[in-house]
C-alpha positions as CSV (number, residue, x, y, z in Angstrom):
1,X,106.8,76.9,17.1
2,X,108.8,74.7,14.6
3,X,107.4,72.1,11.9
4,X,108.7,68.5,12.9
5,X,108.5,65.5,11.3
6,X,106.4,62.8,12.5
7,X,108.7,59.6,12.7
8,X,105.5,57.6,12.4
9,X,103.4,58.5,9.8
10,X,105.9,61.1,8.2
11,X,103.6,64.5,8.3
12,X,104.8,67.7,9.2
13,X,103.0,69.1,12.7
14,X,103.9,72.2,14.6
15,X,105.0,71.9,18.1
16,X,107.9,70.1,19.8
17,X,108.5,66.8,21.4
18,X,111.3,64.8,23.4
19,X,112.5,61.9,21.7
20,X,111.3,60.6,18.8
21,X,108.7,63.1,17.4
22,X,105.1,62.0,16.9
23,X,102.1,63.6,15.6
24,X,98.7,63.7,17.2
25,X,97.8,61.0,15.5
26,X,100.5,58.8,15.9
27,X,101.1,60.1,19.7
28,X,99.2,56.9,21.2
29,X,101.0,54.6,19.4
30,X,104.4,56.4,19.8
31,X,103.6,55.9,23.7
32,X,102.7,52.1,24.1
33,X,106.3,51.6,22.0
34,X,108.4,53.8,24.6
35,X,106.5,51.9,27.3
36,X,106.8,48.4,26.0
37,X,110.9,49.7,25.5
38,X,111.2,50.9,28.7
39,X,108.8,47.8,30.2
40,X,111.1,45.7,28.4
41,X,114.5,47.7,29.3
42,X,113.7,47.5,33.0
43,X,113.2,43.7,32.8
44,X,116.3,42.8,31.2
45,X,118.5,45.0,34.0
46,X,116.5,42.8,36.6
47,X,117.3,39.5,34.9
48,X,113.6,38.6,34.6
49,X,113.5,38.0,30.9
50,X,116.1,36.5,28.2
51,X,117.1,38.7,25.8
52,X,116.2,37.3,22.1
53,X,113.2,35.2,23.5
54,X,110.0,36.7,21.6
55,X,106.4,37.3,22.6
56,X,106.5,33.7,21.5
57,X,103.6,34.6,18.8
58,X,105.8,32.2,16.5
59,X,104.5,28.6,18.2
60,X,103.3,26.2,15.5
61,X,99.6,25.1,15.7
62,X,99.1,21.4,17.2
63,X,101.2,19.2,18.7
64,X,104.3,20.8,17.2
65,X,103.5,23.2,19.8
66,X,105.1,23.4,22.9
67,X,102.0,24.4,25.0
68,X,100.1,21.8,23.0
69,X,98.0,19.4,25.4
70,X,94.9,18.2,24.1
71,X,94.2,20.3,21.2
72,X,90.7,21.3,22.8
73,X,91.4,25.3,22.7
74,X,91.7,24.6,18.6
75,X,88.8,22.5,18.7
76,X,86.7,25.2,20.4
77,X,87.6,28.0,18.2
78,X,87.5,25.8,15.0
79,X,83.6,24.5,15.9
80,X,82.0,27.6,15.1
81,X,83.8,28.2,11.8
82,X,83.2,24.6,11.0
83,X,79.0,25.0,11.4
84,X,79.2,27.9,9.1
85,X,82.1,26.5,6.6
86,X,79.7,22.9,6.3
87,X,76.4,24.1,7.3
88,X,74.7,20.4,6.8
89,X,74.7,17.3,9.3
90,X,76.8,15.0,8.0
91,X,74.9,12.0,8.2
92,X,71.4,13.2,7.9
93,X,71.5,16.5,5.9
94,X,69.6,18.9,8.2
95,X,70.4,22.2,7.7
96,X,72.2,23.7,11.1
97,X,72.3,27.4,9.9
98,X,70.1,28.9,12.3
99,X,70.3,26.1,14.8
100,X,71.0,26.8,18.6
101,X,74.2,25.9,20.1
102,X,72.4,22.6,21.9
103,X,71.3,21.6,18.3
104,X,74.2,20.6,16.8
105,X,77.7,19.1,17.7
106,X,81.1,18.7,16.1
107,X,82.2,15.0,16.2
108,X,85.2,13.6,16.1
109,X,85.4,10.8,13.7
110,X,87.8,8.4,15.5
111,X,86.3,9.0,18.7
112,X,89.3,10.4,20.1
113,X,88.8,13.8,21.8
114,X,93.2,14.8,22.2
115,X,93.0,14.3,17.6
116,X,91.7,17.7,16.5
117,X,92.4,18.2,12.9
118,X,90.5,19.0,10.9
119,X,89.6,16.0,8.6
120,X,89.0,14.2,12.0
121,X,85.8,16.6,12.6
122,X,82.1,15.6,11.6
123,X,79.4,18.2,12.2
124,X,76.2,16.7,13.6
125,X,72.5,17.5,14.4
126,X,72.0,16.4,18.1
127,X,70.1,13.6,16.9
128,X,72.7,12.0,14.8
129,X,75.5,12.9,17.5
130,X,73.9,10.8,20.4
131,X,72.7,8.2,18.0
132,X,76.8,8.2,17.2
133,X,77.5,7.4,20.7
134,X,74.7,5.1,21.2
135,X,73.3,7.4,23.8
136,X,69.7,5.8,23.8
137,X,71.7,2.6,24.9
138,X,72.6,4.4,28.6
139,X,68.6,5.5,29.1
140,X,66.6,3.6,31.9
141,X,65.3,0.6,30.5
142,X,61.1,0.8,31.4
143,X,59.4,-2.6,30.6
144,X,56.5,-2.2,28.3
145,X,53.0,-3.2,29.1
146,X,51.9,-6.7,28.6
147,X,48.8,-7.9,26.5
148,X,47.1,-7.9,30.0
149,X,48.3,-4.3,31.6
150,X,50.9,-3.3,32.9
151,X,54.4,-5.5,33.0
152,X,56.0,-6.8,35.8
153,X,58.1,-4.2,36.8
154,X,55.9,-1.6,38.1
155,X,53.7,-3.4,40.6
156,X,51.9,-0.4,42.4
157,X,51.1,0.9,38.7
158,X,49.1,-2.4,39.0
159,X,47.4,-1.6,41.7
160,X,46.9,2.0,40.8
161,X,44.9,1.0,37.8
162,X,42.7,-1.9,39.8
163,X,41.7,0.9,41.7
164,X,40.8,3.7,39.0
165,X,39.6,0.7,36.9
């Protein structure tokens, strides 16, 4: 057997390979690079990629971006880095360390869902968050009872309680 070099980590190991000698412990690595070479190779003699292209891991974040929509896949990864970054509602100061997912909300401040920077986000308690977007505004509106009983608007309530009465 003769010593080769390792063209990956530069060791010496014993044994003999075909084309650019590897070491055991480079040997995985040394075989997703011919394969991605010869992957790639292959392509170009079929005309299926462009030559000089990229993996196009270079794309700016935002709307710089050329697969920029909305901004939402930002905003989903940035929301749970945001809780632990800020920690406090914004508006009320409850502590959302240990809160469940349904317990707490990030907000954006203009109220524009496609703007997702990060000065634009307010982290809420749920509380704060629907009383944001006026949600008790859109709950059924139930007519309280009267000095006498019961309002109006719920006649066989009326009649329910003449009876257990």
């Amino acid at each position: 057997m003769t010593l080769n070099l390792c063209t990956w980590c530069g060791q010496q190991f014993s044994g003999y390979r075909v084309g650019k000698p590897a070491c055991n412990g480079c040997k995985p690595k040394a075989k997703r690079e011919y394969d991605r070479l010869r992957v790639r190779a292959y392509r170009i003699r079929k005309g299926v990629v462009n030559v000089g292209v990229g993996k196009g891991g270079a794309n700016t974040k935002c709307s710089s971006d050329s697969q920029f929509k909305t901004g939402i896949r930002y905003f989903k990864r940035r929301r749970g880095k945001l809780r632990t970054e800020r920690r406090y509602c914004e508006v009320c100061g409850t502590d959302l360390r240990n809160a469940r997912i349904g317990m707490w909300a990030v907000h954006h401040r203009d109220h524009n869902r496609k703007n997702n920077v990060d000065t634009n986000f307010q982290l809420l308690c749920k509380r704060c968050h629907q009383l944001e977007h006026n949600c008790q505004n859109n709950l059924p509106k139930v007519q309280r009872p009267s000095s006498n009983g019961v309002g109006n608007s719920v006649p066989e309530a009326r009649n329910i309680l003449a009876v257990t009465g």
